[in-house]
C-alpha positions as MATLAB code, in Angstrom:
seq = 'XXXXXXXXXXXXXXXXXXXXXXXXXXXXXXXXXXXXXXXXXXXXXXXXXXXXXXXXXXXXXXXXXXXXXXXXXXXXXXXXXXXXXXXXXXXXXXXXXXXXXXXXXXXXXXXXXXXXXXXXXXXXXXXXXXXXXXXXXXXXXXXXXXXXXXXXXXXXXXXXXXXXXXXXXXXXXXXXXXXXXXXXXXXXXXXXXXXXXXXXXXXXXXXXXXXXXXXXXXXXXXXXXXXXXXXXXXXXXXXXXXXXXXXXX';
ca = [
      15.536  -16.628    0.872;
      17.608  -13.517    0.009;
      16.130  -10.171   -2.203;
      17.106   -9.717   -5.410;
      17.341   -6.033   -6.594;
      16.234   -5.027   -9.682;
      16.351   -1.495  -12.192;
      13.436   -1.425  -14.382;
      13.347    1.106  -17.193;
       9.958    3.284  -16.672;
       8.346    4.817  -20.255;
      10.505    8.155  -20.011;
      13.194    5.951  -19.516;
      13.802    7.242  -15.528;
      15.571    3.960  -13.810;
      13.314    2.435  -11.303;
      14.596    0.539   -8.572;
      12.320   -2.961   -7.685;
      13.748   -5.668   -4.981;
      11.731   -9.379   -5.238;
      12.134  -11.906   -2.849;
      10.474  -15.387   -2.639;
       8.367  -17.629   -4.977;
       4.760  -17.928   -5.532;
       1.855  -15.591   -6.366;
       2.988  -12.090   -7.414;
       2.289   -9.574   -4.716;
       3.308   -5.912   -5.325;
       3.981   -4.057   -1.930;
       3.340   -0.212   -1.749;
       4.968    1.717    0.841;
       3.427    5.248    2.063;
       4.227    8.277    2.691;
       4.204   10.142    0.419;
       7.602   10.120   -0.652;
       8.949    7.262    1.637;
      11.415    5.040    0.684;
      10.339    1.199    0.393;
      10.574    0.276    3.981;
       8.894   -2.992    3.068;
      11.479   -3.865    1.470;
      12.729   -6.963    3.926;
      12.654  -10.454    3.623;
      10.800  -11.067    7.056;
       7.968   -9.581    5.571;
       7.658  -12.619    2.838;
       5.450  -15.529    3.557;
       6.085  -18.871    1.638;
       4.336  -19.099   -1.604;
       4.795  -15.482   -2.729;
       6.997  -13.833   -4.913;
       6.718  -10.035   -3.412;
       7.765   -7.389   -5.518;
       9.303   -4.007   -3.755;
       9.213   -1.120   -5.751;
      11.029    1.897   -4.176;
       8.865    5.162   -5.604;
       9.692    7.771   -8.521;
      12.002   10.427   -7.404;
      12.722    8.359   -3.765;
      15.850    6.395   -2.354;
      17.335    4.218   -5.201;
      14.722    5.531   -7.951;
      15.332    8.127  -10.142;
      13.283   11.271  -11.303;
      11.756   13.739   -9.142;
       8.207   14.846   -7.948;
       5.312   13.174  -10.022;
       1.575   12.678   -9.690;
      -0.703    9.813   -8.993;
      -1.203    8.940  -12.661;
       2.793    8.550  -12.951;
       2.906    6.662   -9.842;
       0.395    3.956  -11.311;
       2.545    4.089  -14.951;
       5.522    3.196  -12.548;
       4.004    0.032  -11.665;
       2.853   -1.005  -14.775;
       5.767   -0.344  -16.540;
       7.386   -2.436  -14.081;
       4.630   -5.465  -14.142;
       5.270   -5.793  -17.919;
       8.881   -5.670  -17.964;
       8.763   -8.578  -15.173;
       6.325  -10.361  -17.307;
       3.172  -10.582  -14.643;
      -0.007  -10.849  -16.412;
      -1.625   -9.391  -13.061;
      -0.536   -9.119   -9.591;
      -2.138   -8.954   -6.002;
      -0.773   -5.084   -5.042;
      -0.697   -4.554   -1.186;
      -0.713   -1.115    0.064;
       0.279   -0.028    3.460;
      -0.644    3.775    4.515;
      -0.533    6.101    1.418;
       0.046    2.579   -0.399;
      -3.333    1.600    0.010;
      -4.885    4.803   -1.374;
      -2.466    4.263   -4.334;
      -3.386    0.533   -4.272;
      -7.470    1.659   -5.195;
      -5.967    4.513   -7.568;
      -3.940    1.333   -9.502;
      -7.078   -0.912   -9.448;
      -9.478    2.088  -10.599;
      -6.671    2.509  -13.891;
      -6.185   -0.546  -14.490;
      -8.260   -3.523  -13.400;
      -7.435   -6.259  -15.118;
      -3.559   -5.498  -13.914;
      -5.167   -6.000  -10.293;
      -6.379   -9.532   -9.564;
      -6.999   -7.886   -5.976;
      -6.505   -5.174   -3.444;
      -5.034   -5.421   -0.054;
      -5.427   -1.924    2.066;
      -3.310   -1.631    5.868;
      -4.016    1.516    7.362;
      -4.562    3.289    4.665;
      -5.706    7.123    4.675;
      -8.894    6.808    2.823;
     -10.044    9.317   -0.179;
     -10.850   12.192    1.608;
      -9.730   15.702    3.193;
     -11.808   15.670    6.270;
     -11.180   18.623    9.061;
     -12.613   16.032   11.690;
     -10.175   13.304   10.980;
      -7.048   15.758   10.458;
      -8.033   17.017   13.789;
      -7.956   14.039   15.520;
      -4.668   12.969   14.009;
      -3.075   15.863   15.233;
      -4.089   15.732   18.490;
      -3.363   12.078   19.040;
       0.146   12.585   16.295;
       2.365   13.145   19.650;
       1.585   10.251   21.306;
       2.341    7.583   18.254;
       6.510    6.643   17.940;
       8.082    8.032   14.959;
      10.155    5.905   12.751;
      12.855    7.029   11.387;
      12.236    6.346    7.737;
      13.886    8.791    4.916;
      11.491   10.603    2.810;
      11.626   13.380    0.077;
       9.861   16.516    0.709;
       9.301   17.077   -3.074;
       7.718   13.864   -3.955;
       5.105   14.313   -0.953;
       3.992   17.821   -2.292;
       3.642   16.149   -5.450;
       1.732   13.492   -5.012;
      -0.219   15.299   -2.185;
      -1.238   17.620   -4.798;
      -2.637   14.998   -6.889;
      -4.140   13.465   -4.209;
      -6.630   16.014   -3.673;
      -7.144   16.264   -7.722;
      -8.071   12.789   -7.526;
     -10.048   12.739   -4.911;
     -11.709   15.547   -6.230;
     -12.928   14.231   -9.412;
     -17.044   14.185   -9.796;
     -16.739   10.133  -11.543;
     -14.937    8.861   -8.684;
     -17.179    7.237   -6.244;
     -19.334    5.919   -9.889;
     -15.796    3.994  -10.501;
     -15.458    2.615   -7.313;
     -18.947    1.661   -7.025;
     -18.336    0.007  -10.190;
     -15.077   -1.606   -9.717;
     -14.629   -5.388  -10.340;
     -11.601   -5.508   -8.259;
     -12.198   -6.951   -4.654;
     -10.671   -5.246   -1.987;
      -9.888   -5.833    1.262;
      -9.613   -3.434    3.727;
      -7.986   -3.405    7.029;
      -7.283   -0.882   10.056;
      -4.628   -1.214   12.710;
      -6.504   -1.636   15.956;
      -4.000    0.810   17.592;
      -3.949    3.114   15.020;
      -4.175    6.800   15.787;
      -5.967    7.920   12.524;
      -9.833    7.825   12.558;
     -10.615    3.987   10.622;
     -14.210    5.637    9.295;
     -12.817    6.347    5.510;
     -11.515    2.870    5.372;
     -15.067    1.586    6.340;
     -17.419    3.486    3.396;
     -14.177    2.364    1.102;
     -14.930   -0.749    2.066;
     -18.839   -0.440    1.425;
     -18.585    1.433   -1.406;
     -16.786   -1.322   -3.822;
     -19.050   -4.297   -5.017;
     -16.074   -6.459   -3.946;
     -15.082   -4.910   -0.424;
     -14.492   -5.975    3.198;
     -13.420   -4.411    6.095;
     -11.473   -5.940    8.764;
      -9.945   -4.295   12.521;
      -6.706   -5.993   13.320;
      -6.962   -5.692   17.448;
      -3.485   -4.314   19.282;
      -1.708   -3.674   16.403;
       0.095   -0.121   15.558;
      -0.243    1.599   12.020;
       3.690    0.809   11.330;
       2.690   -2.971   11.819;
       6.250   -4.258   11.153;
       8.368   -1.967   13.455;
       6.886   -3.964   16.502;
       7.484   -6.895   18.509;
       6.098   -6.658   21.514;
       6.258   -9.354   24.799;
       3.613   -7.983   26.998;
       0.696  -10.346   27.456;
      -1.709   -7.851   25.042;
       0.557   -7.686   21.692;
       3.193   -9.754   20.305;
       3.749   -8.753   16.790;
       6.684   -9.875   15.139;
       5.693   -7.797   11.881;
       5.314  -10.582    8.962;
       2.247   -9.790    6.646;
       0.787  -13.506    5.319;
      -0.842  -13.174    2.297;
      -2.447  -16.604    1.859;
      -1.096  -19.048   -0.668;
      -4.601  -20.357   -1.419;
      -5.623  -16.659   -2.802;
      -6.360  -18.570   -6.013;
      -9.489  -20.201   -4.230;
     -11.144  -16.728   -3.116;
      -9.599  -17.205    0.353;
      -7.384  -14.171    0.744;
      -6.473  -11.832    3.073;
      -3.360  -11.065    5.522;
      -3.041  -12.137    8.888;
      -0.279  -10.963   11.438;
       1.569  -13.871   13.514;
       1.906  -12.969   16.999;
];
């Protein structure tokens, strides 16, 4: 199995760069940040019986343009489902992904055939949780992964618009899309917003994954508590209403 790389033309014509690697149900895979490059982006990370799409963001790494907001962000990816033909797509966010995973399913949900969340931030600006990030940031390994300062102001910025917006909370209570929800049991940041995401949408679940870190791929581990060899399993039988991701140890 070996990743193809792609350059998809967004609507403003700014070249968009998209690996895809295996066969099966499409699965779109959102990498945080903001502003990251697409450190998914490896074929390890690709279970049988999925075709995974990669695409590195706006203004990041291979991808051209500049700073953008949320709404661009979601454009991105459809512009880049229809020029690959997918009618819709299972989009998996990890981190910031997963907020912009619920942003893409609120937009457009019958792009979205589902949502799957890793550690994701959660809507909110909370003092509490901030706080307890920052005390507990030090003690958490930091990866080396490149990132542009002007995309993460961007988008940061329209974070808080979004979040910010008196319909929001209606939509998600509304929202046909299910979504799955999971927090790394060794995660630093406070799992609580991922919870009354989960709650909130019609469709939701929550799930803890025990012993695992928030940058669930960067570890592999041979002590008797954790062995995490970093491969996300998104079910072939998704079809069927069994779906979800599992991590092999």
């Amino acid at each position: 199995m070996s990743m193809d790389e792609l350059v998809v033309a967004a609507r403003d014509r700014v070249r968009l760069h998209v690996g895809g690697c295996g066969s099966g149900t499409d699965v779109v895979m959102l990498s945080g940040g903001p502003g990251c490059v697409q450190y998914l982006e490896q074929e390890r990370l690709v279970p049988v019986g999925v075709r995974a799409w990669f695409p590195e963001p706006r203004g990041v790494g291979r991808s051209g343009g500049g700073g953008h907001t949320m709404a661009q962000a979601v454009e991105d990816l459809e512009s880049i489902r229809v020029t690959l033909g997918i009618d819709e797509w299972i989009v998996l966010g990890h981190s910031w992904g997963c907020d912009l995973a619920v942003r893409y399913a609120l937009d457009h949900p019958t792009s979205v055939s589902r949502v799957i969340g890793i550690a994701g931030h959660g809507l909110h600006k909370d003092r509490t949780w901030s706080q307890q990030y920052q005390e507990l940031k030090g003690t958490e390994p930091e990866l080396a992964i490149p990132w542009e300062q002007a995309v993460w102001r961007a988008l940061q910025d329209s974070f808080l618009e979004w979040i910010h917006e008196p319909q929001l909370f209606r939509n998600l209570a509304d929202s046909p899309v299910p979504m799955k929800i999971i927090a790394a049991g060794n995660d630093i940041r406070p799992s609580w917003p991922l919870q009354q995401l989960a709650a909130l949408v019609p469709a939701g679940t929550f799930e803890v994954v025990p012993d695992v870190p928030h940058d669930f791929w960067s570890v592999d581990c041979t002590n008797d508590r954790s062995r995490l060899v970093g491969r996300v399993w998104v079910r072939d039988d998704l079809r069927r209403g069994r779906w979800g991701v599992s991590f092999v140890r």
